[in-house]
Each structure stands twice: as structure tokens, then as C-alpha cells.
C-alpha positions in Angstrom: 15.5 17.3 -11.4 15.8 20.9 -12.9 14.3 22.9 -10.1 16.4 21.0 -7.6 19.3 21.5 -9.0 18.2 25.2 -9.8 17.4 25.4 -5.9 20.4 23.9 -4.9 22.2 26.8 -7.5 20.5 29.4 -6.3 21.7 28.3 -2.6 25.3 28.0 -3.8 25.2 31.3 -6.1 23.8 33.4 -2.7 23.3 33.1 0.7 21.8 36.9 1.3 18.4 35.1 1.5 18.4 33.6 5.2 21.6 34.9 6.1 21.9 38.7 5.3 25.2 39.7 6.5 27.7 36.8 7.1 29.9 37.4 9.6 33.1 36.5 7.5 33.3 35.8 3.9 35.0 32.7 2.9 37.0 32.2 0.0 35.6 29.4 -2.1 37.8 26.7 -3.7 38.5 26.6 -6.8 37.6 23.0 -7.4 33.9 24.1 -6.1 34.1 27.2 -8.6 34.7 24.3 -11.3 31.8 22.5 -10.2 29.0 25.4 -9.8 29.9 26.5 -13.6 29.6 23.0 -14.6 26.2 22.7 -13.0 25.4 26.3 -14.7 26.4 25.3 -17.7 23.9 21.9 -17.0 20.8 24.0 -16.3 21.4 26.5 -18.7 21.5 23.5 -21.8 18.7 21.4 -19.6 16.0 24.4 -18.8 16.5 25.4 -23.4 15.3 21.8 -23.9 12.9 21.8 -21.1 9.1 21.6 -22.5 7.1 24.7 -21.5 5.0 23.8 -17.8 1.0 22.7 -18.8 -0.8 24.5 -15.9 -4.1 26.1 -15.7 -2.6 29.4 -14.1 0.2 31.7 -14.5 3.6 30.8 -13.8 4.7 31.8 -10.4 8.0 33.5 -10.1 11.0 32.7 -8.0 10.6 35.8 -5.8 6.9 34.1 -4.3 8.3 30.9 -3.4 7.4 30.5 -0.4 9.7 30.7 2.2 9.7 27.6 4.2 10.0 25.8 0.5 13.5 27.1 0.4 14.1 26.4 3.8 12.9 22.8 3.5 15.5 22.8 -0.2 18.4 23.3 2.1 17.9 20.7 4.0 16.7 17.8 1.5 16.1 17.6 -2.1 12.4 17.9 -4.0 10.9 15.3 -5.2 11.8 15.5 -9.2 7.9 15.6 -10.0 6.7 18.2 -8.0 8.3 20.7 -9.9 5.5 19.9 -13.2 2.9 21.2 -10.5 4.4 24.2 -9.1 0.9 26.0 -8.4 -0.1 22.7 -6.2 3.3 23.1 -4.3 3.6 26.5 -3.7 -0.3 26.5 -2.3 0.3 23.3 -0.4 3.5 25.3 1.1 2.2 28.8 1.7 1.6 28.2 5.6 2.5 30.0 8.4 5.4 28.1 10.4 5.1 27.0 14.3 1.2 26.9 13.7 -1.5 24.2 13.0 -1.1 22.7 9.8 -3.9 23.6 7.3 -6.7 21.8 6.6 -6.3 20.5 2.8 -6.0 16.9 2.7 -6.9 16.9 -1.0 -3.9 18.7 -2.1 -1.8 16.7 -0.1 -3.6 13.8 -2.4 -3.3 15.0 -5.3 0.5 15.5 -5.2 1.0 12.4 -3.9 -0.8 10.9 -6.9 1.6 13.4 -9.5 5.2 12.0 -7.8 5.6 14.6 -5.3 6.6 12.5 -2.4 8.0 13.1 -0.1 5.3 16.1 1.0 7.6 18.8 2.1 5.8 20.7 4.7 8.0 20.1 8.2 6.7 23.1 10.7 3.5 23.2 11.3 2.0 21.4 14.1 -0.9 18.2 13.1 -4.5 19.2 13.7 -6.4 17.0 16.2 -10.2 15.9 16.2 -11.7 18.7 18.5 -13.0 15.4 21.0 -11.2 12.6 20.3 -12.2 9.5 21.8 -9.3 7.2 24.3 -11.6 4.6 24.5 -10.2 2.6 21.5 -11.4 -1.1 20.8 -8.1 -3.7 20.8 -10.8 -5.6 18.1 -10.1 -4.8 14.5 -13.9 -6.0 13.7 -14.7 -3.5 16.3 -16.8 0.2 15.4 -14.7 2.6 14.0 -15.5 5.9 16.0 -16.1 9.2 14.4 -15.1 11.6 17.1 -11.3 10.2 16.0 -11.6 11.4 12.4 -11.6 15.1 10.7 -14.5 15.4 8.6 -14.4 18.5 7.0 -12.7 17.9 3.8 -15.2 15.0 3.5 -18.8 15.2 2.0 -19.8 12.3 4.6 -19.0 13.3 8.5 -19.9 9.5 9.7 -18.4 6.3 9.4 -22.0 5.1 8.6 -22.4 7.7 6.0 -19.4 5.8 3.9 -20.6 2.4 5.2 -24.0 2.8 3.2 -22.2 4.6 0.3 -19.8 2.1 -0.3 -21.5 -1.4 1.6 -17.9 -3.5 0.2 -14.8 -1.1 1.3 -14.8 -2.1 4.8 -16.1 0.9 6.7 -18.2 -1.2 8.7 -16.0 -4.0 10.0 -18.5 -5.7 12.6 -20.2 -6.8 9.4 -17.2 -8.2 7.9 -16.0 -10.2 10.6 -17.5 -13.2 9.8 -16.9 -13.7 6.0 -14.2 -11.2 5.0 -11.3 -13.9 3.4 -12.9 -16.8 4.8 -15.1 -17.9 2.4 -14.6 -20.3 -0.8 -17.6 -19.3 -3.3 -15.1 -19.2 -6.9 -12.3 -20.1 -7.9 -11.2 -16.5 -7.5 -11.4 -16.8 -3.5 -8.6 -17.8 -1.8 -9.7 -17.9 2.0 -6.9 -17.3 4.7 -7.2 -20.6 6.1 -6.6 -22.5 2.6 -3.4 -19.5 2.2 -2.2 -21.0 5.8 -2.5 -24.4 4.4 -0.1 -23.7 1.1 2.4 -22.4 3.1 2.6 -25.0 5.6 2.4 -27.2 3.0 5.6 -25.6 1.4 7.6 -25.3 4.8 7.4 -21.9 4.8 5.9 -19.5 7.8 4.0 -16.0 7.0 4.6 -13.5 9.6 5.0 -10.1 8.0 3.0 -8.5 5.1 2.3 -5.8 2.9 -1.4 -5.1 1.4 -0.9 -3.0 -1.5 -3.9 -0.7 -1.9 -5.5 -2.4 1.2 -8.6 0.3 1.2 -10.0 0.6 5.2 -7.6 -2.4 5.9 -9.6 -6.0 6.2 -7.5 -8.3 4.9 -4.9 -7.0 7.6 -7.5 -7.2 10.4 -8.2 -11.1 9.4 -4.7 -11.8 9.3 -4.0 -9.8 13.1 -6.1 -12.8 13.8 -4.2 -15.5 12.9 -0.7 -13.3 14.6 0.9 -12.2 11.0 1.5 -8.2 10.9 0.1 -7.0 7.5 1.2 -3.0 6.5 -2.0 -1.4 4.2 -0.6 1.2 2.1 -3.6 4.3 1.4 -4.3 6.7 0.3 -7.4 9.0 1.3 -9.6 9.4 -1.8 -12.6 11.1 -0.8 -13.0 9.2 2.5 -10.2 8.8 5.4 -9.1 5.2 4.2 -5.8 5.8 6.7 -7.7 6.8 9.7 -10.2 4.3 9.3 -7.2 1.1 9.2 -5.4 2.8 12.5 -9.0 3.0 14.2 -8.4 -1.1 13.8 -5.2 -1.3 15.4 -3.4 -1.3 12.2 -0.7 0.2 10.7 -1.9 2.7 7.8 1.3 3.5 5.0 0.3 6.8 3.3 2.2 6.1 -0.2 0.8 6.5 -4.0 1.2 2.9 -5.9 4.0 4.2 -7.9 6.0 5.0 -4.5 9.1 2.8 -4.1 7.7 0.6 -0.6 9.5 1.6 2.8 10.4 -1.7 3.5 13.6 -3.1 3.6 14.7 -5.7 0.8 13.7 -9.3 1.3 11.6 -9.2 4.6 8.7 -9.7 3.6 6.4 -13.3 3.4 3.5 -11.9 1.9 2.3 -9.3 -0.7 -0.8 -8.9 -1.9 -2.5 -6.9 -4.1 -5.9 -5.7 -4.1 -8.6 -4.2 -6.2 -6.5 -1.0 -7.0 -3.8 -2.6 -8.9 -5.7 -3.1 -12.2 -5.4 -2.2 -15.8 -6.1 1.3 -14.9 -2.0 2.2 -13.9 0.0 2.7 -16.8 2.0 -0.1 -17.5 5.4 0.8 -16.9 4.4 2.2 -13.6 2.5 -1.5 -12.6 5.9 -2.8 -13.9 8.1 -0.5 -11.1 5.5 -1.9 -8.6 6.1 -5.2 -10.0 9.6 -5.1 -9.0 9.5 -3.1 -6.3 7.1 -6.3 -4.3 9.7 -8.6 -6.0 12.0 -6.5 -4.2 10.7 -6.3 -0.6 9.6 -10.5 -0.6 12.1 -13.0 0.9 13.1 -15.9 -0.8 10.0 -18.6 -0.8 7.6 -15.4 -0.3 4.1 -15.1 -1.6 2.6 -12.3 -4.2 -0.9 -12.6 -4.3 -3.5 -10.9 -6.9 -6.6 -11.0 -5.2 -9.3 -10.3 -8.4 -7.2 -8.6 -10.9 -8.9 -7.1 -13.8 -8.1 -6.0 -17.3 -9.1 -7.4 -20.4 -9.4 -10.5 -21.4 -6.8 -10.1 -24.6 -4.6 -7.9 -22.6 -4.6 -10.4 -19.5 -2.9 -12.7 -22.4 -0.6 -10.5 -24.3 0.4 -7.6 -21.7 -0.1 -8.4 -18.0 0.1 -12.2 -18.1 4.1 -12.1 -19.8 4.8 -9.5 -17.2 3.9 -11.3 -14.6 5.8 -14.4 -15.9 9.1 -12.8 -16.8 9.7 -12.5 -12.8 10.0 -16.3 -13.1 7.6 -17.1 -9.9 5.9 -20.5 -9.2 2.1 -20.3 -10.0 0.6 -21.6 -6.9 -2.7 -20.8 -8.1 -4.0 -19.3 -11.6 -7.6 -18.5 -11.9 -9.3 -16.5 -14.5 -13.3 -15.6 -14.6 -15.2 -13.0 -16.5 -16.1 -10.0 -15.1 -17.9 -8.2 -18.1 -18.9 -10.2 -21.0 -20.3 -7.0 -23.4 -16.6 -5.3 -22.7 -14.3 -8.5 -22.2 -12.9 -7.6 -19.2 -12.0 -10.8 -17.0 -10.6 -10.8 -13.2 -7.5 -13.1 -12.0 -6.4 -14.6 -8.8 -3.2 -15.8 -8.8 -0.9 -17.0 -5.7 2.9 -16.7 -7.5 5.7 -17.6 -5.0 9.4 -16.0 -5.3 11.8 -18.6 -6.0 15.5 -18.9 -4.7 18.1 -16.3 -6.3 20.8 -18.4 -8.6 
């Protein structure tokens, strides 16, 4: 918040920057005088109690910002958390305008991860796959194809590569086409036929949904087969999750767990939540994501936790009484051990959103 609003002072205090010699000066009101010393006044008492930055390198000063940063302040505001990683931003903006982009995907990550989103860059042009193929498969079990995808900030260059790194994240769909969500082997399944029946059992109809840390997109790709339009937020974590769920005819949201959804407010049926919401986030952050589905679900609509882990003690005194204070009907409620030596246990739960009173 202080180095917006020191942006948005600097900007008031002079326009020499960008526009050295107006072509008339213009008296400013005095009502805007008023205002601009009561925002001086703010920064000056804000920036004595601000805590001094923790990075790694020196400080950089405001004559290196970088000029297209500036440009970009002008014409919307900074995320509020980009400014604890000013090295991050002011490498991630040091780019020449009206060229290709560079290539650094895991800066782009990383302050995603810290708050700073909205990314800033605007005017640099998207770098392409040097043969990109047209020949795309309308069947999201189909082969993902690695001419689509830039490798280089990857250490595999092959779909297959990731495939036999990580057999369970989807990056081979043709092998998951015949299980993924379909199968009942625990209590902590719920298939997609057996989610079909609840809701038809309840009167109610699922046609739009939101996966929520959905990795390479499969529970999506079951549901495009059964006509419901599912949105996978990613994020590209040492592979190219995002490439990998549009390659399936899916719709890829680029967005950090703690970023407020860009949905509109009671649209959708469905939310579920995968493997990445776990007791690893910070509680008050798996709270705002809490509230933030709550916000985005229609009246009747379904949140499902799909293998939710944490352990077992604070399943019962920390995530369980969150969960229930958003007053939703348990549909389902199962609970298994995942690791007996450390107590962690997973749940599946199907909670649906009751009717405002």
C-alpha cells in the first residue's frame, strides 16, 4: 500500500518524467493541494513505522525503477505485496517494450505465490513454441503434444518425461481415461456418476465449476464428459500444469490459492478442492479461500474436498470448526488415515451451500 501510494505521489508531486516540457502549466486546486499534503503527511508517518525490507540484495533506488513500472503505475495500481519483493519486480520488469517477452516463467511464479498479482508487465509480445502443432485432439483423454509447450525453463522437455516422474498428476491422460473419478475403492472416493446421482437426488443441476488447484486438469476433462464446464486454477510449478489443461480443451486459470477467484458471485454449482488445499496454507489464508468458494457457489451448490489432509487432532480442533462455521449440509463426511507414525488423516467431504436467510 506504501509504494502505491508513494508512486501515485511521486506522479502527482512531478510530471517532468514522461512529459518534459508541458505545454501549459495548470494551476492546481486548492482542494487537491489539501489532499496531496494529507497523503504526504500519510506516507511520511506510514514509511517511520514501516519495518525495514528482508531481501537478500541491496535495496534498489527509485532512480532504477524501471521505466515501463512507472508507466504501468499510471495506469493501475500495484499489487500491495509486490512491494516486500522489490528485487523480484524490478527484474521481472526490466524488459525491453514492443519486443518478445522474456523467458522467466519462474519469476512470474514466484510473485504470484508472494501476492503480487496482478503481474504487471503489459508490452511485450508472448513467445510462441518455435513449431507448434494445429492438429489439436477435441478429446481431453487425448496425447498432450510437446511441440505446443516451451520447455526451456523446465528440467523435463517431454510430456513423457513428467508422465514417468509424476505417474498420478495427469500428464498422461490416455491412461486416465478409464478410472480417473469413476471408481468407488474407499469411502474417500466419490465417483462422478454417484456426485450426478446426489444432485439429481436434491433437484439441483451441475453445469459450471471451479477445480481449485486442479493440477494438469482431470477432474475437468471427466466432467467435459458428462457437458458440465469445470475452470482448473494453476499454477506452473516446475512443469507447465496450464499448458498441459488447455492441450485438453480446457480452460487453464493462472491464479495463486490465496487470489480472490475471477468469478462472479453465486454462479457457480460446483467447487472442489483438490490435493493442494491441505494443512500446508496458513490458516487464515485457507480461511479467505474458504469464503471466497462460499462466495462464488449459488444457492444449493456443492464444495467438495476431495482427500484433504492435516492432522488427525487438527482435523478436529482447527479445520473441522472452520469448515462448520459456514453452516453447509454435510452430504458426505469421510475420514481415513493417511500416516499412522505422524497422525495425519485425509477427508472427503461433499458440503452443500444452503439458502441465505
Amino acid at each position: 500500500m506504501v509504494a502505491t501510494n508513494i508512486l501515485s505521489l511521486y506522479h502527482l508531486s512531478s510530471t517532468t518524467l514522461l512529459y518534459p516540457k508541458p505545454p501549459t502549466p495548470q494551476q492546481v486546486p486548492d482542494h487537491l493541494l489539501h489532499q496531496l499534503q494529507t497523503i504526504r503527511a500519510t506516507i511520511n508517518h506510514l514509511t517511520r513505522h514501516q519495518p525495514p525490507p528482508t531481501t537478500t540484495t541491496t535495496s534498489i533506488s527509485g532512480s532504477t525503477i524501471p521505466q515501463d513500472l512507472l508507466v504501468y503505475s499510471r495506469l493501475s495500481p500495484i499489487a500491495s505485496s509486490c512491494h516486500n519483493h522489490p528485487d523480484l519486480l524490478h527484474r521481472y520488469m526490466s524488459y525491453t517494450p514492443f519486443t518478445l517477452c522474456p523467458l522467466d516463467t519462474q519469476i512470474q511464479e514466484t510473485l504470484l505465490l508472494h501476492g503480487c498479482h496482478p503481474l504487471p508487465r503489459r508490452r511485450c509480445f508472448s513467445r510462441t513454441p518455435p513449431k507448434p502443432s494445429s492438429a489439436l485432439s477435441l478429446n481431453p483423454f487425448g496425447s498432450l503434444l510437446d511441440s505446443n509447450v516451451i520447455w526451456t525453463d523446465y528440467n523435463c522437455k517431454s510430456f513423457s518425461c513428467l508422465a514417468k516422474q509424476n505417474p498420478n498428476l495427469g500428464f498422461d491422460p490416455a491412461s486416465e481415461k478409464a478410472s480417473s473419478f469413476l471408481n468407488f475403492k474407499t469411502e474417500l472416493d466419490l465417483p462422478v456418476p454417484q456426485l450426478f446421482q446426489i444432485a439429481k437426488a436434491a433437484n439441483f443441476v451441475i453445469r459450471l465449476g471451479v477445480d481449485v488447484g486442479g493440477a494438469t486438469g482431470s477432474f475437468a476433462a471427466r466432467m467435459k464428459l458428462y457437458n458440465v464446464t469445470v475452470l482448473t486454477t494453476t499454477m506452473n510449478l516446475g512443469a507447465p500444469y496450464s499448458e498441459a489443461v488447455a492441450l485438453r480443451g480446457l480452460v487453464p486459470l493462472h491464479v495463486p490459492l490465496q487470489q480472490r477467484l475471477p468469478v462472479f458471485d453465486g454462479v457457480v454449482d460446483l467447487v472442489r478442492c483438490g490435493h493442494a488445499v491441505n494443512r500446508w496454507i496458513p490458516v487464515t489464508m485457507m480461511e479467505f479461500l474458504f469464503y471466497d468458494v462460499d462466495r462464488v457457489l449459488r444457492a444449493g451448490g456443492y464444495l467438495w474436498f476431495d482427500r484433504f489432509f492435516s492432522k488427525g487432532l487438527d482435523l478436529e480442533k482447527v479445520y473441522g470448526p472452520l469448515i462448520g462455521k459456514f453452516g453447509y449440509k454435510k452430504v458426505k463426511w469421510a475420514t481415513a488415515t493417511k500416516n499412522a507414525k505422524t497422525g495425519d488423516v485425509y477427508l472427503t467431504a461433499l458440503l452443500q451451500k444452503p439458502i441465505s436467510k
